[in-house]
Backbone as JSON Lines, residues from 0, in Angstrom:
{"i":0,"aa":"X","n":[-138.07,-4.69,-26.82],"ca":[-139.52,-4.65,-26.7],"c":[-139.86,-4.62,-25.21]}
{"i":1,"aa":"X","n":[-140.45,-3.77,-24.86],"ca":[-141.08,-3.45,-23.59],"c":[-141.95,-4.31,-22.86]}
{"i":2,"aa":"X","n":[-142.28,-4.92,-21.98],"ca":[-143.29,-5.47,-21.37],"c":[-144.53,-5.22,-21.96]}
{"i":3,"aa":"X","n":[-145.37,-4.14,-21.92],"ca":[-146.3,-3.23,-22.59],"c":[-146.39,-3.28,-23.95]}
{"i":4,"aa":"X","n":[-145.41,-3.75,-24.4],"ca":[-145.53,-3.9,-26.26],"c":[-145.6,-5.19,-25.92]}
{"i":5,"aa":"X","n":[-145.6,-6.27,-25.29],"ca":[-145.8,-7.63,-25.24],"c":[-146.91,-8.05,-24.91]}
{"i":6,"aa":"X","n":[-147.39,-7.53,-23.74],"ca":[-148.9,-7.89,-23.41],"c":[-149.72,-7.4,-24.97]}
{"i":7,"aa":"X","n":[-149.22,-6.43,-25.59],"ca":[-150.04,-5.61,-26.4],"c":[-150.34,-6.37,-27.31]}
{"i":8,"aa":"X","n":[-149.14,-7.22,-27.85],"ca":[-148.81,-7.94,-28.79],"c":[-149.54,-9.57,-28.8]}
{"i":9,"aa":"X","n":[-149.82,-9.95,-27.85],"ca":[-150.61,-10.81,-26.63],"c":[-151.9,-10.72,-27.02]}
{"i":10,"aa":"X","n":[-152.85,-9.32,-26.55],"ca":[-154.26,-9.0,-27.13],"c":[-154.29,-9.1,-28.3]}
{"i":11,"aa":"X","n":[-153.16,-8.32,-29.37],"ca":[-153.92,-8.21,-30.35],"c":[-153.64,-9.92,-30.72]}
{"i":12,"aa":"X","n":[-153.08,-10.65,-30.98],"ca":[-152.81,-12.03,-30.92],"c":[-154.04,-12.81,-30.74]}
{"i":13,"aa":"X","n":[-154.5,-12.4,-29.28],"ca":[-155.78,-13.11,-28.79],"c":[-156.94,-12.62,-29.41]}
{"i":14,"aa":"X","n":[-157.07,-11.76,-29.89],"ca":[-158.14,-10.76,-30.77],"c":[-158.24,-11.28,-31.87]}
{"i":15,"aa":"X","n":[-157.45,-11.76,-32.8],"ca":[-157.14,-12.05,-34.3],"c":[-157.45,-13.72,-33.65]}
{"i":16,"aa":"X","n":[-156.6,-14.28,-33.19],"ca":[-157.5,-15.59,-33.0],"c":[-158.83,-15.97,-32.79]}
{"i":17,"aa":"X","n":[-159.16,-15.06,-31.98],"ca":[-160.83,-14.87,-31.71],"c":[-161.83,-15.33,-32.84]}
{"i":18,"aa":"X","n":[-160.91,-13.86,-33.94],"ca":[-161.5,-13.81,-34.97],"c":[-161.45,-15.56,-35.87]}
{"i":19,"aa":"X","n":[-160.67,-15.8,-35.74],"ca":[-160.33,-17.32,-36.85],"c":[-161.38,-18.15,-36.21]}
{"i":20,"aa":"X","n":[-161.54,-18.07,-34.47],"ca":[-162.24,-18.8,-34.19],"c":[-163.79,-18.8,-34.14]}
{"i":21,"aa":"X","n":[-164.31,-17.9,-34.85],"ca":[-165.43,-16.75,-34.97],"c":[-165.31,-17.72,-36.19]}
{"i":22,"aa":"X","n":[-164.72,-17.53,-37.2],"ca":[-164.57,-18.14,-38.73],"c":[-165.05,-19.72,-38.84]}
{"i":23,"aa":"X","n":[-164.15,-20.17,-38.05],"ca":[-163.97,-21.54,-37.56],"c":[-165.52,-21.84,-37.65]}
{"i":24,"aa":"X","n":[-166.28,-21.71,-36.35],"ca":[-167.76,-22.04,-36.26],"c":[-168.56,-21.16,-37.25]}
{"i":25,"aa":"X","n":[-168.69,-20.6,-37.99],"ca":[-169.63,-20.69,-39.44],"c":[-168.81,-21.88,-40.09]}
{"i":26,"aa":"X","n":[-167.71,-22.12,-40.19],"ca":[-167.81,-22.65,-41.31],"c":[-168.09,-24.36,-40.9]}
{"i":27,"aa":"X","n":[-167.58,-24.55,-39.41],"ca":[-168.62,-25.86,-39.31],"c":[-170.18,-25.59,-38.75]}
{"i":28,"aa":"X","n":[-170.64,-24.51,-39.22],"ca":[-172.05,-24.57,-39.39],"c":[-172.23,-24.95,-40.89]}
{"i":29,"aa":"X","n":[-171.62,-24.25,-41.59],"ca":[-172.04,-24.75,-43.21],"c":[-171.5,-26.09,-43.07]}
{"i":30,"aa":"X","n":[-170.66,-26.62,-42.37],"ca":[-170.44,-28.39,-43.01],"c":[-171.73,-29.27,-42.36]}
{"i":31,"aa":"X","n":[-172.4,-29.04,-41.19],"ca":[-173.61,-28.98,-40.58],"c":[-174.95,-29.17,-41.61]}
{"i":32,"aa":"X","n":[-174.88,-28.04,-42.04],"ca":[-175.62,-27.78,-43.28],"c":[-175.62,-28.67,-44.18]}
{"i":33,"aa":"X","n":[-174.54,-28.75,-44.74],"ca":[-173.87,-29.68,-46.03],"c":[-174.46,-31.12,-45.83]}
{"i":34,"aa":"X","n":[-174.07,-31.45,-44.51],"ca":[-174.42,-33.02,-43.69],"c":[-175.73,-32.99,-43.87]}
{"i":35,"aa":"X","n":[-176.75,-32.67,-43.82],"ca":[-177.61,-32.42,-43.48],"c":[-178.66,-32.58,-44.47]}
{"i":36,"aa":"X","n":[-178.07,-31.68,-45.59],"ca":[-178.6,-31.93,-47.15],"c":[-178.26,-33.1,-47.31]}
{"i":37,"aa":"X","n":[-176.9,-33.7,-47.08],"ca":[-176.85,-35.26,-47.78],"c":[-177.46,-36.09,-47.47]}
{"i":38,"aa":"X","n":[-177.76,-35.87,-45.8],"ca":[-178.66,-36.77,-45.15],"c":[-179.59,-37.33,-45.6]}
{"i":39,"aa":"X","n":[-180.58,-35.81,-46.28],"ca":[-181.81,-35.98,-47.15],"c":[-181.61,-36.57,-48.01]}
{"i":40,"aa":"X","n":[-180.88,-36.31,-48.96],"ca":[-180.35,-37.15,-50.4],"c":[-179.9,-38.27,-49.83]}
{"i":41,"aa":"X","n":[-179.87,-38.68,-49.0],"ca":[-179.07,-40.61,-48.92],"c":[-180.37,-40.94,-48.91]}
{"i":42,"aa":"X","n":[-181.41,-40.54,-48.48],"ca":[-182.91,-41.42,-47.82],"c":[-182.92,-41.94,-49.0]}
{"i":43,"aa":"X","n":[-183.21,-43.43,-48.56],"ca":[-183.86,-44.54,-49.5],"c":[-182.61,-44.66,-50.68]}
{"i":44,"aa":"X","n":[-181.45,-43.41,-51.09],"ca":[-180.75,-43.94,-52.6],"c":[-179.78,-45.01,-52.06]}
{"i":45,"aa":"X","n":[-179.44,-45.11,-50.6],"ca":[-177.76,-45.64,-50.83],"c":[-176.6,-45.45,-51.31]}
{"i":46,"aa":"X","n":[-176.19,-44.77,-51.78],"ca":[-175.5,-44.28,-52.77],"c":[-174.29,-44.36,-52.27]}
{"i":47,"aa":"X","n":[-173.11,-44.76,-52.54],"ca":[-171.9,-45.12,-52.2],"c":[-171.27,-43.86,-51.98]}
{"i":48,"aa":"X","n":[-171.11,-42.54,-53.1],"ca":[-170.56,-41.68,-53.2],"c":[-171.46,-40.39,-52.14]}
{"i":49,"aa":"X","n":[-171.76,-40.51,-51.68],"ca":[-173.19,-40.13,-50.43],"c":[-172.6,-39.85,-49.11]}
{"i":50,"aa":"X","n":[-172.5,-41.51,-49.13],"ca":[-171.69,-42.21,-47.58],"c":[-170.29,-41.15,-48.06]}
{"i":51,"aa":"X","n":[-169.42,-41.49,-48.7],"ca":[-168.14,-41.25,-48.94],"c":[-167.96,-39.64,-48.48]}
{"i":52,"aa":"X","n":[-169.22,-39.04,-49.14],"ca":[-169.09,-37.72,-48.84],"c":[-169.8,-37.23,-47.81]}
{"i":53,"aa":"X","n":[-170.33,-37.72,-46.83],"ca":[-170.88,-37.8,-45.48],"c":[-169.29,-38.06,-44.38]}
{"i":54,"aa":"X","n":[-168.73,-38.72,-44.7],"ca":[-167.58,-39.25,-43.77],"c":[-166.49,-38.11,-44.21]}
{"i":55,"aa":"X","n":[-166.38,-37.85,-45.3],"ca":[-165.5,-36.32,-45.61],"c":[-165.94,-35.28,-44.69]}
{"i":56,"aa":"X","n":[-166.84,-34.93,-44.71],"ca":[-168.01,-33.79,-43.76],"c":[-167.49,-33.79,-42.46]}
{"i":57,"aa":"X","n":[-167.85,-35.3,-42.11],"ca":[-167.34,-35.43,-40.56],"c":[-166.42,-35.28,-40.52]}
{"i":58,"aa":"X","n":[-165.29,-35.92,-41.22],"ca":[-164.06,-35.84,-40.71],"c":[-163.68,-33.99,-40.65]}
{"i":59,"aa":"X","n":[-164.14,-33.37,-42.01],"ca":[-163.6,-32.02,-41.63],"c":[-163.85,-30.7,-40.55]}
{"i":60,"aa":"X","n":[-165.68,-31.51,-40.39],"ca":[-166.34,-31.1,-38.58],"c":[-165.3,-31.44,-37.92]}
{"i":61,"aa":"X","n":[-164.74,-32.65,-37.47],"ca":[-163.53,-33.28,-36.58],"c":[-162.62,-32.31,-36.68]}
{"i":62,"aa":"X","n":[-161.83,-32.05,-37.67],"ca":[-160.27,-30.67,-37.89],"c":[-161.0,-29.45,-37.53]}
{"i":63,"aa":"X","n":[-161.89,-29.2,-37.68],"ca":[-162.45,-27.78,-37.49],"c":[-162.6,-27.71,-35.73]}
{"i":64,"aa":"X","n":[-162.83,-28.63,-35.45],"ca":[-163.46,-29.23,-33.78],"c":[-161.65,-28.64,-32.72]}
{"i":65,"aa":"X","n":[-160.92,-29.86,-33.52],"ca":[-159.57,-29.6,-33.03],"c":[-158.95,-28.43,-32.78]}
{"i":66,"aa":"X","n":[-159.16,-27.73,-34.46],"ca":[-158.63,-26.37,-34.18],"c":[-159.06,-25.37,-33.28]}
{"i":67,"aa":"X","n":[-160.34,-25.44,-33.18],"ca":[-161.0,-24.28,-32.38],"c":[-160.31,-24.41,-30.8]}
{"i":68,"aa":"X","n":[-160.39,-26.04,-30.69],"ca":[-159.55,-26.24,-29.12],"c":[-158.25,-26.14,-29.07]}
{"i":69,"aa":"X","n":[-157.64,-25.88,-30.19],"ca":[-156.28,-25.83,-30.06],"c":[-155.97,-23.67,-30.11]}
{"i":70,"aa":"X","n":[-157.07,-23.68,-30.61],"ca":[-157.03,-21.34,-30.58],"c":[-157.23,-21.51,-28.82]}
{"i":71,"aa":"X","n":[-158.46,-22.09,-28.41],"ca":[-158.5,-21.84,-26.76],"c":[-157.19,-22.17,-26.21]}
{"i":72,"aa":"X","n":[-156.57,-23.05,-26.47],"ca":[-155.62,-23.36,-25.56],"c":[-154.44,-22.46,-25.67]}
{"i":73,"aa":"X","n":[-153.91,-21.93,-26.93],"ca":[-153.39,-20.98,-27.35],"c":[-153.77,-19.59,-26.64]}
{"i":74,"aa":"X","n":[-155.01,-19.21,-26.67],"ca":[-155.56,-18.12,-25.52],"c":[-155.27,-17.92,-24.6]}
{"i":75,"aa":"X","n":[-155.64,-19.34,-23.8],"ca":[-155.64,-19.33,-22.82],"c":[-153.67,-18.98,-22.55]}
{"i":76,"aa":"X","n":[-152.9,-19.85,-22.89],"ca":[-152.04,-20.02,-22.57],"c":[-151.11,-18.48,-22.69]}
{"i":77,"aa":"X","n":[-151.51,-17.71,-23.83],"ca":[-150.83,-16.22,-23.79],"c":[-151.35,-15.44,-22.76]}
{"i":78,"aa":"X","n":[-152.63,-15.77,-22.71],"ca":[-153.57,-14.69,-21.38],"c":[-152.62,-15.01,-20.01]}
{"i":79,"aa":"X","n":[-152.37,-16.24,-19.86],"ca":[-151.87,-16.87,-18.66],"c":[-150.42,-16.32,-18.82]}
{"i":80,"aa":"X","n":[-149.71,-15.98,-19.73],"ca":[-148.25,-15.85,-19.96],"c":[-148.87,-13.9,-20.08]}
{"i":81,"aa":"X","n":[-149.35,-13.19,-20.22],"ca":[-149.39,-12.23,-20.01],"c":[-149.5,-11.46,-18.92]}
{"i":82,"aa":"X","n":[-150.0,-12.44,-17.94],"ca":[-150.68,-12.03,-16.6],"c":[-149.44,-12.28,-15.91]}
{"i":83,"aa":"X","n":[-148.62,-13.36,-15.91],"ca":[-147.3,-13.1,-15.45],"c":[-146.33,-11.99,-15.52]}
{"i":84,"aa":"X","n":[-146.58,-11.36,-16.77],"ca":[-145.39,-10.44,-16.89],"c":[-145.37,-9.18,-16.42]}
């Protein structure tokens, strides 16, 4: 494999991640969303199973949060390993 098929291999790499990370933020916009509706629905019920599913939400905002910083760093780090070669 050629230099030139590596960088190549590099973009399209960084391109397709892009994309996941494009994915990534809708879909913690819909958990946003989701939060948001429950919010409304907790007013005044309390509801045990509410909370439960409010802290699910977050936590999966949280993995979604991670991953997106873990595609940049990945980016970054091929862009930086491409520019070397």
């Amino acid at each position: 494999m050629s230099v030139q098929e590596v960088k190549a291999a590099i973009t399209k790499a960084n391109a397709e991640s892009s994309a996941g990370a494009a994915t990534l933020s809708r879909s913690s916009a819909k958990l946003d969303e989701a939060l948001t509706m429950l919010n409304r629905a907790a007013e005044g019920t309390g509801h045990e199973l509410i909370g439960q599913a409010q802290t699910a939400l977050r936590a999966a905002k949280a993995s979604i949060e991670e991953a997106r910083k873990a595609i940049a760093r990945s980016q970054e780090s091929a862009s930086t390993y491409a520019r070397s070669i």
